[in-house]
N, C-alpha and C positions, 0 to 999 in steps of 0.2 A: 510303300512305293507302288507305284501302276507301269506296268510298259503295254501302251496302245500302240496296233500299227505293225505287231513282228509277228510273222508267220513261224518263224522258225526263234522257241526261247531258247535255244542253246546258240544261238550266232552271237550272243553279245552284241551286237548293235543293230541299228534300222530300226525306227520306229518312234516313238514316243516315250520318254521314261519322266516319273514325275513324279513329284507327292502329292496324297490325298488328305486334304486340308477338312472336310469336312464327311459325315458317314448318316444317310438322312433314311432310317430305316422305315418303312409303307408298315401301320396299323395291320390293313386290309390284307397282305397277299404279301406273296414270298421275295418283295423288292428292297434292295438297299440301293437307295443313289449317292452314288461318291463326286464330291466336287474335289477338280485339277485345281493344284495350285498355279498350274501356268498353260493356257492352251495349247492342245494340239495340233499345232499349225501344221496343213500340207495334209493332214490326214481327215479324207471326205468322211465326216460324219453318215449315219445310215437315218432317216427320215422316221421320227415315231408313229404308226400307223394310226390316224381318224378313225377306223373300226374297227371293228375287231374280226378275228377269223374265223370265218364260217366252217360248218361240218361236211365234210370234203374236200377241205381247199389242201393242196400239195405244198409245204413248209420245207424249208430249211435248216435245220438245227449245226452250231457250230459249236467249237468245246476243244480243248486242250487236254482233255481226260483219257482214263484208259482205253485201249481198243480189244479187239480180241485175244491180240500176241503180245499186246505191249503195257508193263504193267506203270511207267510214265512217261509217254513218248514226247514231252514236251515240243509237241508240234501244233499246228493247227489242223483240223481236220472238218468234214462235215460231212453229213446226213440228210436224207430225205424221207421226211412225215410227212403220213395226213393226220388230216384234222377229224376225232371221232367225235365230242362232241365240245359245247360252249358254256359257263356260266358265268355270273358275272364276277370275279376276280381269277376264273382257270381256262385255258384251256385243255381237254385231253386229247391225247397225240399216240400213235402206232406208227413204230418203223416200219417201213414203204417196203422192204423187204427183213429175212432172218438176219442179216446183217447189219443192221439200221440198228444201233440204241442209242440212247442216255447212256453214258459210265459215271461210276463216281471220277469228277475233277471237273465233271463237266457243268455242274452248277451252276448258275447264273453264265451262262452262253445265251449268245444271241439267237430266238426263235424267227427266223426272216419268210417274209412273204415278198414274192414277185406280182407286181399289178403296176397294169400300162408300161411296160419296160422300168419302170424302176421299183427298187427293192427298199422295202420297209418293216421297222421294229414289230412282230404283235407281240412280242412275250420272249419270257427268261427263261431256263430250265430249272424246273425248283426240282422234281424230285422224278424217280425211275424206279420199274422192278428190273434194271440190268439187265436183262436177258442176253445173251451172247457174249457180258465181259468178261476180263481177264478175272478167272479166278472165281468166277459166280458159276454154281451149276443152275439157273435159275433160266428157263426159254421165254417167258413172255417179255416181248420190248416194249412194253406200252410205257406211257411216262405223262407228267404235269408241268404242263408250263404257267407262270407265271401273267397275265394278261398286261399289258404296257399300253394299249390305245387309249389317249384320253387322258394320261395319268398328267399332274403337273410335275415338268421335270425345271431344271434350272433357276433361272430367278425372276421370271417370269409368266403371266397368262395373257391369251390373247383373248376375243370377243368369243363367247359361248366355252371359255374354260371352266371350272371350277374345283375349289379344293373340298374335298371331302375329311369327312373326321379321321385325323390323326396324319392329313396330309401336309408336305410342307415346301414353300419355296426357301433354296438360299444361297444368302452374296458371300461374301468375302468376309464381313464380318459380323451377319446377321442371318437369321432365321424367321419367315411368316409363318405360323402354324397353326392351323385349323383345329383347335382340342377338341377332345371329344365330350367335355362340358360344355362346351358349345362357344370358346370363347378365341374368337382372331386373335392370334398374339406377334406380337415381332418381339422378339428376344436378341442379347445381345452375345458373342461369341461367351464371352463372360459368364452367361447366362442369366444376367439381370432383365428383366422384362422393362421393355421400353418404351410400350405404346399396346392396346387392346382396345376391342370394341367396347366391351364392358357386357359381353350378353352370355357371359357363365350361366348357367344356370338353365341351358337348352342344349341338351344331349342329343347328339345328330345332326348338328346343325350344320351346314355347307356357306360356303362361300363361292359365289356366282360374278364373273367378271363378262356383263353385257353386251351385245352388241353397241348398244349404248354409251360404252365406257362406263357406266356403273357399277360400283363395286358393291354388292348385295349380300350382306347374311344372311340365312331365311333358316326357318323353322325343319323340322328331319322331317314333316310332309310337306313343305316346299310351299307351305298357306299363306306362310305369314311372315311378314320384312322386321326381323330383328335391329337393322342396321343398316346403314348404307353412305355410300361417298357424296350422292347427290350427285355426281358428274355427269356430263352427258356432250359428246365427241367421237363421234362415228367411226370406224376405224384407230381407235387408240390403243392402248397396253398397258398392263399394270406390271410394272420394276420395281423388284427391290434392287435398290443400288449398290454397287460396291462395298458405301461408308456406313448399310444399315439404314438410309431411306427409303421407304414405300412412297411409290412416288404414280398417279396417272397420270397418264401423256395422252395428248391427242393425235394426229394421222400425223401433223408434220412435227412432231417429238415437243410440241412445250407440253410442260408441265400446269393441269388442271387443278390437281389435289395432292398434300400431301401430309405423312404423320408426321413428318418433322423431328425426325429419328437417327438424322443423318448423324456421326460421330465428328465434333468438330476438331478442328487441328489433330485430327488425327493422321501423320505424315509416316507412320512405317505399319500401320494394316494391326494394331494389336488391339482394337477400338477402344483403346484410350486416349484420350486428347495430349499433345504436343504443344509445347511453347516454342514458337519462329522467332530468334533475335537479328537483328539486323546490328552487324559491327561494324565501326566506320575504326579501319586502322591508322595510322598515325601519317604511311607511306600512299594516303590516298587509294586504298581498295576497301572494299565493300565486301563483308561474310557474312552470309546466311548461318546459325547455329539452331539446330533442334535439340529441347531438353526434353526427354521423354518422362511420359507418364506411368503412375505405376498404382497396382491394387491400392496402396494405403493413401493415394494422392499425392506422395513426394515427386521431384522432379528428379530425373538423374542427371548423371556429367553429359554436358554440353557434345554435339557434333557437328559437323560442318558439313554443310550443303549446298553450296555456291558460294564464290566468289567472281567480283567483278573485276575486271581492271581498272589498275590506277588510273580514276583521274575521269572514270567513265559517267560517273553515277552522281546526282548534285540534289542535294534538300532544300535549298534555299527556299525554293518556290512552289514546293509539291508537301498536300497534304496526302495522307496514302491510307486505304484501309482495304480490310480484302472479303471475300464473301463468295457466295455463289451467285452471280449478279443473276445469268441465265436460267438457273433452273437446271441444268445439267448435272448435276453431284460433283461437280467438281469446282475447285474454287479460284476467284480470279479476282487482278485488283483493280481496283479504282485509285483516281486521284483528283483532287480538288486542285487546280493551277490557279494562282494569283499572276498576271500579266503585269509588266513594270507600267501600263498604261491604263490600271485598272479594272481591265475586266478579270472575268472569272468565266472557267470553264472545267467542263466534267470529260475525264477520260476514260475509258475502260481496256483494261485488257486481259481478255479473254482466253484463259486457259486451254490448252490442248489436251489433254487428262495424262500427260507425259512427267509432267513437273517443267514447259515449257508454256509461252503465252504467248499470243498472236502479237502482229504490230498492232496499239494503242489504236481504238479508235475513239470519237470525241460525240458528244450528245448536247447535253443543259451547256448554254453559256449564260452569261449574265453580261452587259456593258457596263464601260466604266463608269463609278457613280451609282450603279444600284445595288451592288452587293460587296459589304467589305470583306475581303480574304483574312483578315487578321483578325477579325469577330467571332470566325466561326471554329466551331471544333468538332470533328467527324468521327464519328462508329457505324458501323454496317451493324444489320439486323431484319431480318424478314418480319416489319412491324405492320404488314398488312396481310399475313399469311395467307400468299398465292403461290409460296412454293422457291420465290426467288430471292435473296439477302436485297435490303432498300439503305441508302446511307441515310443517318440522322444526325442535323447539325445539330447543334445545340451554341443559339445565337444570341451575341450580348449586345444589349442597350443600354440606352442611357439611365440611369437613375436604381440602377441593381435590375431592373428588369431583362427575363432570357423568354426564349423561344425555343422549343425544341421543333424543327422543320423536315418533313421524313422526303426524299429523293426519291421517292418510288421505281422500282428497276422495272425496265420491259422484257420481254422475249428474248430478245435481242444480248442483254444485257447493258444496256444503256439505262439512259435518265431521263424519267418525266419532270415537268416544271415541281418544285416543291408545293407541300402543304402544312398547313400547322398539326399536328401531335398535339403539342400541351403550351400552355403558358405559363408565368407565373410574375408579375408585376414588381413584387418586391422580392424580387428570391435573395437577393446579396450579391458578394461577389463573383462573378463569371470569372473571374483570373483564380478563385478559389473550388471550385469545381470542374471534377472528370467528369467524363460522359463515357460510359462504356453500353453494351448490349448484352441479355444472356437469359437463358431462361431458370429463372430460379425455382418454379413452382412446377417444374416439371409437367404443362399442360400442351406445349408445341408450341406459342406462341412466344417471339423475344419480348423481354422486358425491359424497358430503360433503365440503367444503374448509374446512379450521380455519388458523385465518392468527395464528399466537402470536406477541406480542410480549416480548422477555424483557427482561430488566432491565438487560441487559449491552449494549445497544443491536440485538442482531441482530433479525433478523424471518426466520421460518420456514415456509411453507405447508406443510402436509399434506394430503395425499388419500384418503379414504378409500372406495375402492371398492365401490359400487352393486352388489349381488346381485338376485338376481330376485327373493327372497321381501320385499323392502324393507328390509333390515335393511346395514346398509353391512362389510366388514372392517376389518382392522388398519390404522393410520394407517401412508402412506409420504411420504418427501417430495419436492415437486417444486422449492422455491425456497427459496433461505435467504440469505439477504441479510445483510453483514457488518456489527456491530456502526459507527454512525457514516455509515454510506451511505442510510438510510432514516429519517426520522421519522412514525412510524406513525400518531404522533395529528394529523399533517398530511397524511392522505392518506383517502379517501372514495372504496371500492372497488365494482364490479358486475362479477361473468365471464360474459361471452358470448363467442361467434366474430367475432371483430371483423374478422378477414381471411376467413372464408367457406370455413377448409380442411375443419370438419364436427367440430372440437374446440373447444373453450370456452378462451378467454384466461380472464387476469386485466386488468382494466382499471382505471385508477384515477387521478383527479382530488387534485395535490397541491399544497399550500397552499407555497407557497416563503416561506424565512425574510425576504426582502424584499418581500414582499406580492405578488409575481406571481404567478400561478395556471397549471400545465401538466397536461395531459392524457396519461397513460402506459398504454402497454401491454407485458405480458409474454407474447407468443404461446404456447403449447403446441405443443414438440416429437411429431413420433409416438410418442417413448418414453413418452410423458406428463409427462415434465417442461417445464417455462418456459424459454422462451430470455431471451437479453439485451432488455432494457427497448428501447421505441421511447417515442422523444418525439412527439406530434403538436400540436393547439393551443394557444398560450401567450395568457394576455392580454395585450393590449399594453401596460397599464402595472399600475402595484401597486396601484394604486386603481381599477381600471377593472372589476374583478370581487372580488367579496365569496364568499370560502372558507366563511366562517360558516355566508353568509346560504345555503348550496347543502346539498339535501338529495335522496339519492341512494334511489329506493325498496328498491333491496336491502339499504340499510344503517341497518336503524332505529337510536335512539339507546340503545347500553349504560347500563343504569339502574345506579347503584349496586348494591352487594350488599344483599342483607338479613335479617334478622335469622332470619326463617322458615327450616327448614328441609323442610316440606311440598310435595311435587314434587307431578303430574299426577295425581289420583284419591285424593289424599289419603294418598300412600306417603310412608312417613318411611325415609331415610336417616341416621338418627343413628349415630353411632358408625365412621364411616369414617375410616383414617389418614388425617393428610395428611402429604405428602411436603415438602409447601413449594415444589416446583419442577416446571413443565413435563416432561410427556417429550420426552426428546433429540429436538432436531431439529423442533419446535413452534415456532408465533409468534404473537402478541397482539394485541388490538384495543383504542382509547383511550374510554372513558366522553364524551358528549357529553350536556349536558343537554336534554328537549324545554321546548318553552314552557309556560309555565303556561297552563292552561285549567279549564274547568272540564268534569262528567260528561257523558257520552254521549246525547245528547235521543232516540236513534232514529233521526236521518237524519243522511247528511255533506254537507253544500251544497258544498264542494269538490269538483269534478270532477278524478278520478285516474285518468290512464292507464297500464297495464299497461305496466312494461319487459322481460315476457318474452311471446311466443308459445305460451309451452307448448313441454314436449319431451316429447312422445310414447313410447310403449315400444312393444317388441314383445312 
């Protein structure tokens, strides 16, 4: 525990008490930076000093340690040093008079300097020969402090920061750290590495964050560009975010670059991903459920995290998926609206970082007659990596022929007109395939995953690889499951990293023939394929949980086919072969109906929260 803020440790209260969630000890010099688990509001931080302290300058030293008379006076106290001389990780320091020390307790106390009427950090107290304490026969008061100008502290750097070997930013459930092999890493609280430059093998090498917004690795003589973001935005900042994204921003905060690191569904901070259910009860309310993730990828018991009012909340007409549409590390939902008079339009709504979302605002429409609602099927996914989740329909034509169409998100978090991603002419049935997003190759970039179900009982995943220009490659397969071992329309799928190695499982909630209800997942090998299935939560009995009544935000409800053959922008695919059958090695998804409701008034009085964090790009 920390208590910031009390002058006095023996009053029991005033001040700041907290736990210290993270402990980021300095290679170089005698620093440990401790990150709050919850800030300390109301208590004016002290400004870390730009330079460092000159030889002469009159210092501050403060400390909670011994004094002359008192062998623990649990008070605050302080002192006045100069400065004798400067190098680069120390400064050395003599009490201003015989009375002036260091004492033991007093370690890591603040070194303060006054300039221009405000007061600022240069240094810690590392060490003392005591003179004057309780208990030392010892007269010389000289001592070392610790240097702090310059250093990176928090979870951030600004233009002309840099991190030196063995220095480190970090969030809440991540780590950047500057090795002293030379290699940038972001590490997971876990401590699985997440994401590096790849430039091991250069001892000394620093990381430089530009006036330019460039994030630079260079060489321990400063000669030569190891690596770099390529960015370039005047005034910007480099963030690690909360959920473990490294993320650059420009002056007015979007996001330029990023590693795409972010922990998805990850809803209680343990950077393991979470599964969001959405329940529809019998009485007309709506509950949000999170099943938590765990080391070996099982899911745990279920908990509940919003409920709506009866009667508030309608599916009929909304497709829903969720993402980081902005750029912000925090995730928000979209929805695809079908109007009873045929159009279509796109909604966003944008997260608070509270677990709340703004009112709905509206972007892409389409008029009635160029785009059918009942064609299409949506997943979010950053498939242009800029940093922002993009939705991807995946749209049915006539003759087996689909489309997969990416929504590209703005700044904003809105919707630009679509584009095409992939085609494929004869693919088979669109009523027989998922469309989900997820990165399975562990590279930053999402991948399209099509989950066919075939007639013959098998089930198939495909993946189809994330390009940089947003457009995905040829389908391969990761999982195929043998005719009789799986029932697909008893199964309600979302892929995240559920074990936290920095690839996307498959995870999925399945309705058993006796009414029990079990929680599975398929981890993703480094080859990118699925390993063997893990079991984790079961209900306890066949009645105790309702498969029906469970509604998964990545997996809206497959609408029937429809008659239209009118895709995104009013393009007609008429006249495509059909094959009749899947390509080899495809797998399928089962039609569920939503509730009847009726048209879209404008606002969703259901409160929806996001099952993904956003995956960021680079």
């Amino acid at each position: 525990m920390a208590t910031i803020g009390r002058a006095d440790l023996t009053a029991g209260t005033g001040g700041h008490v907290t736990e210290v969630t993270h402990l980021v000890p300095r290679a170089d010099r005698d620093v440990v930076l401790a990150r709050l688990a919850t800030p300390a509001t109301g208590i004016r931080p002290v400004a870390l000093a730009s330079g460092p302290a000159a030889a002469g300058d009159t210092l501050k030293v403060a400390g909670y340690g011994r004094t002359k008379t008192q062998w623990v006076p649990d008070r605050l106290h302080v002192a006045s040093f100069g400065v004798n001389s400067v190098n680069g990780t120390t400064l050395g320091i003599t009490g201003a008079t015989a009375a002036d020390s260091v004492c033991m307790g007093d370690s890591g106390g603040p070194v303060l300097r006054e300039r221009d009427g405000a007061v600022e950090l240069v240094g810690v107290s590392s060490r003392s020969w005591q003179g004057g304490c309780f208990g030392v026969e010892e007269t010389r008061n000289g001592a070392v402090a610790a240097r702090t100008d310059g250093i990176a502290v928090g979870d951030r750097l600004t233009a002309g920061q840099r991190l030196r070997s063995g220095e480190t930013l970090a969030s809440g459930s991540a780590t950047l750290t500057m090795r002293a092999d030379g290699n940038l890493v972001v590490t997971s609280r876990a401590g699985k590495v997440l994401w590096s430059t790849g430039t091991a093998g250069n001892a000394g090498a620093t990381a430089e964050f530009g006036a330019d917004s460039n994030l630079v690795v260079c060489d321990a003589a400063g000669t030569a560009t190891l690596w770099q973001s390529g960015t370039g935005a005047a005034g910007g900042s480099l963030v690690l975010q909360e959920r473990g994204n490294l993320v650059v921003r420009d002056a007015q905060g979007h996001t330029q670059w990023t590693t795409g690191t972010a922990v998805r569904n990850d809803f209680d901070g343990d950077t393991r991903a979470d599964m969001l259910g959405w329940y529809d009860y019998a009485d007309g309310r709506d509950m949000l459920y999170r099943f938590g993730g765990s080391d070996t990828g099982a899911l745990a018991f279920p908990l509940a995290g919003y409920t709506s009012p009866a009667g508030s909340v309608d599916h009929a007409r909304v497709k829903k998926v969720s993402g980081d549409f902005n750029g912000d590390g925090n995730a928000d939902v979209a929805i695809m609206y079908g109007y009873a008079d045929g159009s279509v339009r796109m909604w966003t709504y944008v997260s608070q970082g509270n677990g709340t979302f703004a009112a709905p605002f509206a972007s892409w429409s389409a008029p009635a007659g160029s785009f059918t609602w009942s064609r299409a099927r949506l997943e979010s996914g950053d498939f242009n990596g800029d940093g922002r989740d993009d939705v991807g329909v995946l749209y049915d034509y006539d003759g087996g022929a689909v489309k997969l169409w990416t929504f590209l998100a703005t700044p904003t978090g809105g919707f630009s007109a679509p584009k095409v991603a992939w085609d494929h002419p004869t693919w088979g049935d669109w009523a027989r395939t998922d469309l989900h997003s997820g990165d399975f190759d562990g590279d930053g970039r999402d991948d399209a995953v099509l989950w066919y179900d075939y007639q013959d009982g098998r089930d198939v995943v495909h993946v189809l690889e994330g390009n940089a220009d947003g457009t995905v490659a040829s389908p391969r397969t990761a999982l195929t499951s043998a005719a009789g071992s799986l029932t697909h329309s008893s199964m309600k799928i979302v892929l995240a990293d559920y074990n936290g190695d920095g690839r996307d499982d498959i995870g999925a909630m399945y309705g058993c023939a006796d009414g029990n209800v079990k929680m599975f997942t398929w981890p993703t090998k480094a080859d990118g394929t699925s390993d063997s299935v893990r079991i984790g939560w079961a209900s306890a009995t066949a009645s105790s949980w309702g498969f029906a009544r469970t509604h998964f935000l990545h997996r809206p409800p497959p609408p029937p086919p429809a008659a239209s053959d009118r895709g995104p922008g009013g393009a007609h695919d008429g006249g495509a072969v059909s094959s009749g059958t899947a390509p080899e090695g495809t797998a399928p998804p089962v039609s569920r109906g939503a509730r009847g409701g009726a048209a879209f008034r404008g606002r969703w009085r259901g409160h929806t929260s996001g099952v993904r964090p956003g995956r960021h790009r680079r």
